[in-house]
N, C-alpha and C positions, 0 to 999 in steps of 0.2 A: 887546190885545196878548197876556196871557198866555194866554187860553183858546185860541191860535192859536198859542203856544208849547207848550202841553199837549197838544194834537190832533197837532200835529209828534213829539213822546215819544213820546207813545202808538202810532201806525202806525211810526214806528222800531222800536217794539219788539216789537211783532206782526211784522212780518217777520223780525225775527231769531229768532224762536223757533217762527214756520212755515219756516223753512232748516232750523233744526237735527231736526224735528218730520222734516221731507221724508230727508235723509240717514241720520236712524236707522233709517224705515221701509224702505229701499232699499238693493241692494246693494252701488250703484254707490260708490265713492270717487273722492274729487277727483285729482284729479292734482296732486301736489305741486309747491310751488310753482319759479319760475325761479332763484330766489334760493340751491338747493341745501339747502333747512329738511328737513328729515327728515320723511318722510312720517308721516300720521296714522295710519296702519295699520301699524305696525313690525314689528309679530309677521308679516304675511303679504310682508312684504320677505326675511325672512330667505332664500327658498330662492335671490333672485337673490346673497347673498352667500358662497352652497356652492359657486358653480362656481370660483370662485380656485384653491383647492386641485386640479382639473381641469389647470390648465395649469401646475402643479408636478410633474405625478405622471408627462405623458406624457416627458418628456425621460428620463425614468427606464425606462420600456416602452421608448423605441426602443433605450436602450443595452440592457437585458435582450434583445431583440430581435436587436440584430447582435451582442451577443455569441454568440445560439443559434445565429445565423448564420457567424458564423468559426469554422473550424476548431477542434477541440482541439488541442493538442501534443500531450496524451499517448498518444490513437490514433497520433497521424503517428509516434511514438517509436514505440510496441508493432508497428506494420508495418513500421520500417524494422529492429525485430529480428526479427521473423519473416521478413520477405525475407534477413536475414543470416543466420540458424538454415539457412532454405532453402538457401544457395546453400551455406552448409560439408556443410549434411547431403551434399547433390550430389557436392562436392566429394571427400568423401570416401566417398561411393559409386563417384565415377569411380574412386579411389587402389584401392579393393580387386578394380573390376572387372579395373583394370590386372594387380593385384598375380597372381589367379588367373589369367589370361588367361595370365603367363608361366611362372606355375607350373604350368599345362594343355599348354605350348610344352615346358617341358624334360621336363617326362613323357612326352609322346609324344615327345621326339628320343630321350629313353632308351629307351623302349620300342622305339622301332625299332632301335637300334640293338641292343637286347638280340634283337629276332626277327631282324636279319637274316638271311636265307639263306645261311647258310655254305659254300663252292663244295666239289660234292663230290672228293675227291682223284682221282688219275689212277689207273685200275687196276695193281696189283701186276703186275710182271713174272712172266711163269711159273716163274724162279729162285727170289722171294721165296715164291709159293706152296708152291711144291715145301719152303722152307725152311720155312713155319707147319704144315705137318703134322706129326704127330707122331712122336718120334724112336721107330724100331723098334729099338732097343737098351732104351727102357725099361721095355720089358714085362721083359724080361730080368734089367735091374738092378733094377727090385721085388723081385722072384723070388727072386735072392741075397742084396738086402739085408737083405729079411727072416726070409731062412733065419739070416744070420750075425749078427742082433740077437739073435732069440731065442736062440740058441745061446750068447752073450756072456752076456744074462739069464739063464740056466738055469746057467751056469759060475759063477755069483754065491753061488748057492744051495749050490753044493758044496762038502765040506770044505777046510780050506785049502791043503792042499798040491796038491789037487787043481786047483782055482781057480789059481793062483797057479805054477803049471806048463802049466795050457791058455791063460793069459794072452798069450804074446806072438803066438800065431798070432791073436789078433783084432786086431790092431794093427800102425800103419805102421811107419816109423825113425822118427819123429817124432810126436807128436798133441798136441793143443791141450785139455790136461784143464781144465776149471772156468778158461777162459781163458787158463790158462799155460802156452807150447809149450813140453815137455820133451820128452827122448829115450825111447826104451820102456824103457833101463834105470830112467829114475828114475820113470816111472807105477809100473813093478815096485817098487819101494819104497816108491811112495805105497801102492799095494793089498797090499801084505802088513803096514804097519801098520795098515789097516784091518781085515786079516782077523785080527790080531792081539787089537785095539779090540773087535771083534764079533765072536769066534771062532764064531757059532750065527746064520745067517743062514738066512731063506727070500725069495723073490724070484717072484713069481707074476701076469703078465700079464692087465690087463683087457680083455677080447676083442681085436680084430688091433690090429697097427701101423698106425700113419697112415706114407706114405711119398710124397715129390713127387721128383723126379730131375731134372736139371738136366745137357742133352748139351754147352753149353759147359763145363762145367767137371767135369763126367764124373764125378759127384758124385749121391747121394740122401739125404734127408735120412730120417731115419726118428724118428718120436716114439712112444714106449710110456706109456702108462699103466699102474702093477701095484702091489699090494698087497707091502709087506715087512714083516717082522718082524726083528730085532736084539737078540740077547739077549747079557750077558758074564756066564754063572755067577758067574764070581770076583770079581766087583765088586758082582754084585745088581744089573744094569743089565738096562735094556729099552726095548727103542724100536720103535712099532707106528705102520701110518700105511699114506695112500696119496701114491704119487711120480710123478710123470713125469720118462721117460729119454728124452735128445735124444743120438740119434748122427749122425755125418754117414761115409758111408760110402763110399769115393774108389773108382774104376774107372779112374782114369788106369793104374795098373801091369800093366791086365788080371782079376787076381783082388781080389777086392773085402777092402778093410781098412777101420779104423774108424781117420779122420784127428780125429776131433772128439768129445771128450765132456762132457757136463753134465748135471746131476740137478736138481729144486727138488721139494720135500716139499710136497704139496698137501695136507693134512689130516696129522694125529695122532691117535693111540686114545687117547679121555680129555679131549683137550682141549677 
């Protein structure tokens, strides 16, 4: 009985160690068992437990995903300011197109109105004609007015009794001296204290009179320009310069008088 127990040992156990003999030399591995034991080969399980992390990561990619996919707000913002930007710029391109467009409108109504064609007048009757021509009386009254100016100016010049005794033939009943109508008595008192003032006059015309005549009112006016001098020994006075004389020289009576006189001193010697 034992050597039949020992032979049974024996080939037990040559088999277990021609098994283990077999799987070391091969690269085959068992397949673990049903019972859930962890396989003999642990190090080469590990890559089936990498995929886990796998089905964590995609729920994560699809949200990354439709979020790339929806819209941003902040473009949708920045377009809906730039279509707003747009439509005022618009806006107020239309306001200024308007603005010149009526300012283009009232310039050309001014404008037209300033060219329009003004209608010409009806011709003058042959009476008005006849009246624009010029009056043949004033060659006339040139002619004496300025005979009886200068002749007035050159009476200026002469001693004073002289002056002051040819005085009242240059003159009407009446004249209008340096603005004030007085009678000729009182001019004669104004100019014999003048000659009085200045007993030492000279009185000397710069080339002709200017003279315009005027047939309403039967009137020439006559302006001189002339050099005087003004001297009073007795006082040490003197007075040098140039003046212009304004008469006005009336033809209503026929013979020509001087209804109007005034002086203004254009210059001084010295000053």
């Amino acid at each position: 009985m034992r050597p039949v127990l020992f032979l049974t040992l024996l080939l037990s156990s040559a088999c277990a160690a021609g098994g283990a003999l077999a799987q070391q030399g091969s690269n085959w591995i068992d397949p673990p068992a049903k019972s859930g034991a962890a396989p003999a080969g642990g190090e080469r399980a590990k890559p089936a437990a990498k995929s886990a992390p796998r089905f964590e990561v995609e729920p994560e990619a699809r949200t990354r995903s439709r979020r790339a996919a929806a819209p941003s707000p902040a473009p949708a913002r920045r377009d809906m300011h730039r279509q707003d930007r747009t439509r005022a710029a618009e806006m107020r391109r239309a306001r200024r197109a308007a603005i010149h467009e009526r300012a283009r409108e009232e310039r050309y109504g001014h404008t037209a109105r300033i060219h329009r064609p003004t209608p010409l007048p009806p011709p003058p009757p042959a009476a008005s004609l006849a009246r624009a021509e010029p009056d043949p009386r004033f060659s006339d009254w040139a002619v004496a007015a300025r005979r009886l100016s200068l002749g007035y100016l050159d009476s200026v010049s002469a001693p004073n009794g002289v002056m002051l005794s040819a005085a009242p033939r240059f003159y009407g009943s009446t004249v209008r001296f340096h603005g004030r109508v007085m009678t000729t008595n009182a001019l004669l008192a104004e100019k014999q204290r003048f000659a009085q003032r200045w007993p030492e006059r000279r009185y000397e015309p710069h080339g002709e009179p200017r003279i315009a005549c005027d047939g309403a009112s039967a009137t020439c006016l006559v302006r001189i320009v002339h050099d005087f001098t003004a001297a009073s020994p007795a006082r040490g006075a003197r007075s040098q310069g140039v003046a212009e004389l304004t008469l006005t020289v009336s033809f209503a009576g026929g013979a020509p008088v001087i209804v109007s006189e005034a002086s203004r001193v254009l210059s001084r010697a010295g000053a």
